[in-house]
C-alpha positions in Angstrom: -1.7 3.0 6.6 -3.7 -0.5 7.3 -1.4 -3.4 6.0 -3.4 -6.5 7.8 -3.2 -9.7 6.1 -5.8 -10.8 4.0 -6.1 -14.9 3.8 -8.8 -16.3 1.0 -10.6 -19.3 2.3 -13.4 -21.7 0.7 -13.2 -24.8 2.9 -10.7 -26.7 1.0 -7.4 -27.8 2.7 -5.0 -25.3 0.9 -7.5 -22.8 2.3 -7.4 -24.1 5.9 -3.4 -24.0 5.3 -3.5 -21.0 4.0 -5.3 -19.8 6.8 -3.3 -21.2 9.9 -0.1 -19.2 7.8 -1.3 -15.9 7.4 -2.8 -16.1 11.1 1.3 -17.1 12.1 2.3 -14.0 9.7 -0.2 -11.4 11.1 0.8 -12.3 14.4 4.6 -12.2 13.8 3.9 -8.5 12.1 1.6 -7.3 14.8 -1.5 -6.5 12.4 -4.5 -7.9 12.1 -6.0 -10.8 9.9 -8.9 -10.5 7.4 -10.4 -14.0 6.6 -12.7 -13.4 3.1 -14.9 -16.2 1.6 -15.9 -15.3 -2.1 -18.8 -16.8 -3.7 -19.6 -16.7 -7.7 -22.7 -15.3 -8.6 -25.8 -17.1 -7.8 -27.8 -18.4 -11.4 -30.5 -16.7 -11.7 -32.3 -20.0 -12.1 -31.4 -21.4 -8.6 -34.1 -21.5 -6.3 -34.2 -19.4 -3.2 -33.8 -22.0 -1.1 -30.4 -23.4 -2.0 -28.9 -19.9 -2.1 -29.5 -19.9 1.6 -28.9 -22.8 2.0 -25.2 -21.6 0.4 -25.3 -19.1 2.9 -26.0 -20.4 5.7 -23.3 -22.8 5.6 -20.7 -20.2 4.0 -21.8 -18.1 7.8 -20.8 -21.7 9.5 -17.5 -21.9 7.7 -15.9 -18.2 8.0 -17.1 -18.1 12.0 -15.5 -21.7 12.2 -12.5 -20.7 10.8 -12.6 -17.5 12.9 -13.1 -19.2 15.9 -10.1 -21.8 15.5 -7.9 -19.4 14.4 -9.1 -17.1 17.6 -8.8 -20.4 19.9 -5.1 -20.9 18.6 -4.1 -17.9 18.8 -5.9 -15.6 21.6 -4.0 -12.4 21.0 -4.8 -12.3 17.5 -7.1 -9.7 15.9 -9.1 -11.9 13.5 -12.5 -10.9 11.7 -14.5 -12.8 8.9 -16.2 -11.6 6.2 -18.2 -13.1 3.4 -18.9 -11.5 -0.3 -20.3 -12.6 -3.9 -18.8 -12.0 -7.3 -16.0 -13.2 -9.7 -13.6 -14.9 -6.9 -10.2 -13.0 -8.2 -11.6 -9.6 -8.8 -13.1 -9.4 -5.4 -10.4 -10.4 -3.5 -8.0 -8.2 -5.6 -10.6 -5.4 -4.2 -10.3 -7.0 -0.9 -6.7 -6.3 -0.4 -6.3 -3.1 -1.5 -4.8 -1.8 1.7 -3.9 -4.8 3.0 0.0 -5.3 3.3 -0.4 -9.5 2.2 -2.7 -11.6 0.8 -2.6 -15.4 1.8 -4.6 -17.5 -0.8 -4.0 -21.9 -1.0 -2.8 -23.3 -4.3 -6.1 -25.2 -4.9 -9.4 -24.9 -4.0 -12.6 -27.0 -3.7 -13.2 -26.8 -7.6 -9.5 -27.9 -8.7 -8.2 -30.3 -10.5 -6.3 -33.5 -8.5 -2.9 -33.4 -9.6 -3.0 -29.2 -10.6 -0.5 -27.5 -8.5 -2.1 -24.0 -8.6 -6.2 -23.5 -9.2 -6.6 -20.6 -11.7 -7.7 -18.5 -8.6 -5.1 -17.8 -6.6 -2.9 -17.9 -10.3 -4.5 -15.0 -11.7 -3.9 -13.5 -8.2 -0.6 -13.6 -8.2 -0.1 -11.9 -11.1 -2.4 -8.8 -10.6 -3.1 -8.4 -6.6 -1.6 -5.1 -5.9 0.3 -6.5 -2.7 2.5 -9.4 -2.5 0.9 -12.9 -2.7 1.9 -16.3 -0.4 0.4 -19.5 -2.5 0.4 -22.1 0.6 0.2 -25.9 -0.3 -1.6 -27.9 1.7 1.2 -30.5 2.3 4.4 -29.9 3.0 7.3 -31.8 0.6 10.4 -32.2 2.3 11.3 -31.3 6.0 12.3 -28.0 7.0 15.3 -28.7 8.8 16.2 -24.8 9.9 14.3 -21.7 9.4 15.6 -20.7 6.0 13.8 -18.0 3.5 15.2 -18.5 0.0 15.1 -15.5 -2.1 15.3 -15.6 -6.3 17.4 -12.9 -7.2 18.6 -11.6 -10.6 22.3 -10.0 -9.3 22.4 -8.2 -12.9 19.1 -6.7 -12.2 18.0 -7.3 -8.6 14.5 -6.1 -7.8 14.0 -4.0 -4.6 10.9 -4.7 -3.6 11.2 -8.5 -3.1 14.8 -8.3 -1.5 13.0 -6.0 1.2 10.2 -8.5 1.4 12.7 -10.8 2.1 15.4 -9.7 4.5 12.2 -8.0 6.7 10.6 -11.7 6.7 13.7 -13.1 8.0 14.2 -11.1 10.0 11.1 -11.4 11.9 11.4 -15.2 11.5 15.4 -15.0 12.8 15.5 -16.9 9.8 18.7 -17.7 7.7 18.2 -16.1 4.1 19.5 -18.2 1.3 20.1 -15.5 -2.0 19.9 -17.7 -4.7 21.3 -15.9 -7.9 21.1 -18.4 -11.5 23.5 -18.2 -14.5 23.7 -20.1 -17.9 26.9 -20.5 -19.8 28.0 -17.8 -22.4 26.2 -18.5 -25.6 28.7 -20.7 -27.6 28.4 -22.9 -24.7 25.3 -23.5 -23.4 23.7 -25.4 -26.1 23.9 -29.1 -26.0 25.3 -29.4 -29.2 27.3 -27.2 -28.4 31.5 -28.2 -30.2 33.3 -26.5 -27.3 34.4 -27.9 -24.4 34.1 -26.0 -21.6 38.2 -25.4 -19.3 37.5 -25.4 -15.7 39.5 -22.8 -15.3 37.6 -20.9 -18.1 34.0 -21.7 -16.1 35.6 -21.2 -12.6 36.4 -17.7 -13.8 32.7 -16.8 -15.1 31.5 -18.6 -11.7 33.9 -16.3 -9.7 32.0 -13.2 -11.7 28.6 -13.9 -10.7 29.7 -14.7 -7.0 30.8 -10.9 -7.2 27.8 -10.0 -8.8 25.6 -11.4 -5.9 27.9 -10.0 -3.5 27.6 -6.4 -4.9 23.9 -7.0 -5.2 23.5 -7.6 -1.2 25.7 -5.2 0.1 24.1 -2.3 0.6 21.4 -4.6 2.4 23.4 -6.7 4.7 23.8 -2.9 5.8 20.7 -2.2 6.2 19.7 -5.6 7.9 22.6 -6.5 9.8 21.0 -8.8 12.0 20.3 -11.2 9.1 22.5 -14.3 8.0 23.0 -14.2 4.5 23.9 -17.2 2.5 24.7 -16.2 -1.3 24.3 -19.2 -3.5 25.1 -19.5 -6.9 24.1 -22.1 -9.5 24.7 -23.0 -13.1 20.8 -23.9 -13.0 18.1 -21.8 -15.0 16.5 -19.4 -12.4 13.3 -21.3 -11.8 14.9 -24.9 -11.3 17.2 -23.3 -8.7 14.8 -22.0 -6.6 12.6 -25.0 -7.2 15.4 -27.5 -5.8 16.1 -25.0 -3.3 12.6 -25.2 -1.8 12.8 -28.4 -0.4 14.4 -27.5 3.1 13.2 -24.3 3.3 10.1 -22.4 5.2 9.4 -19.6 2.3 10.7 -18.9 -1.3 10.3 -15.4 -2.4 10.1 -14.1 -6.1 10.0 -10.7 -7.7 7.0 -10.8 -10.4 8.1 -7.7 -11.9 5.3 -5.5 -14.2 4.0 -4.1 -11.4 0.0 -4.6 -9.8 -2.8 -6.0 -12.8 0.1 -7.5 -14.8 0.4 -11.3 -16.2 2.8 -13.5 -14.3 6.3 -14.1 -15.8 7.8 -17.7 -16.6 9.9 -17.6 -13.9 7.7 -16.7 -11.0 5.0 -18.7 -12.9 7.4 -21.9 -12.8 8.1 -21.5 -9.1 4.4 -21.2 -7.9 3.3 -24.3 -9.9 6.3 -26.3 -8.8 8.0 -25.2 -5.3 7.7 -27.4 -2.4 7.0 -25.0 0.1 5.1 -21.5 0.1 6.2 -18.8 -2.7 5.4 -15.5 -1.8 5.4 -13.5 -5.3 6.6 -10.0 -4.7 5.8 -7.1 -7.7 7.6 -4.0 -8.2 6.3 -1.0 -6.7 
């Protein structure tokens, strides 16, 4: 089965940097990388000669991209490829076999100040194959090759846990298992009239650090190799793995639904507002 990367370029700066990382990926998995330009659908009105015009310099800009990311990396398999239609739907089609698809959070046509260009977020909710949204600037310095994975203990989803222990460890990264809990009900609201005992929240803090634990056993197992660091935090699930994406080199997400579906709030919260890339992982 062909599982290349696929990387979605335009010419803007997340697309460059989304680029250079699926070029570093490919390479660290062994497979080759796709580089696809879409275009939308000419106007019918638009005279011939601006459409090849278009062309012509969408040609320059794929075998440029090709050729630095060939230059960087000589061992690479890279090819280039260019294709007209709605942007989302032809690079859904693009990376049906494909095993990734690397897409920046913005394009040419976004919004200053928009963390995530409706592109690559309709993408992430209904590629069939995991999704990386790359920024184009880092926030925060990466002090150690960590990948931080979201992970519900009560209901853990398989498909991004793999995803993540596999990508550390290629990387010989250190995976950080972040795993978010609220206070019971009575509790959790801010009006809430009673006061929480320490001892009362040490006690439901002890329970979801055994929760955690029984949800990565059975894959410590399986990837021994791995450093695990299980972290637990009275956050809500997207602000933990938000503030936990400062220092680290990938955060990765379940997106749950399956290929086609809309993206949750969780996975949706991350993407818009993590500091570092987000691969979005959906259930098989």
């Amino acid at each position: 089965m062909d599982r290349h990367v696929v990387a979605g370029i335009d010419g803007s700066r997340p697309g460059l940097a989304a680029a250079e990382w699926a070029a570093a990926e490919a390479e660290a998995r062994g497979t080759a990388l796709r580089l696809v330009h879409v275009a939308p659908p000419e106007p019918s009105e638009r005279p011939a000669r601006g459409t090849e015009t278009w062309r012509l310099g969408a040609e320059r800009m794929v075998r440029g991209a090709v050729t630095e990311i060939t230059r960087r990396r000589p061992g690479l398999d890279v090819v280039g490829e260019q294709a007209t239609g709605v942007p989302a739907a032809a690079l859904a089609a693009a990376c049906g076999s494909a095993g990734l698809l690397v897409l920046g959070t913005r394009g040419l046509g976004g919004f200053e100040g928009l963390a995530l260009g409706s592109v690559a977020l309709e993408l992430a909710g209904r590629a069939p194959c995991p999704v990386v949204l790359v920024p184009a600037a880092r926030s925060g310095e990466e002090k150690e090759p960590e990948v931080v994975l979201g992970i519900d203990a009560r209901r853990p989803a398989r498909a991004a846990l793999r995803f993540a222990f596999e990508t550390a460890r290629r990387r010989g990264a250190r995976l950080r298992a972040v795993h978010a809990w609220r206070l019971p009900a009575p509790y959790a609201a801010p009006w809430a009239p009673y006061e929480v005992l320490e001892e009362e929240r040490g006690a439901w803090e002890d329970q979801e650090v055994q929760l955690l634990d029984d949800a990565l056993h059975g894959w410590r197992e399986k990837y021994p190799e791995v450093a695990v660091l299980p972290d637990v935090r009275l956050f809500s699930p997207a602000e933990a793995l938000v503030k936990t994406s400062a220092g680290a080199g990938l955060v990765v997400a379940g997106r749950g639904g399956g290929p086609g579906t809309a993206l949750g709030g969780v996975p949706h919260a991350v993407a818009h507002h993590a500091r570092c890339p987000v691969a979005l992982v959906p259930e098989a």
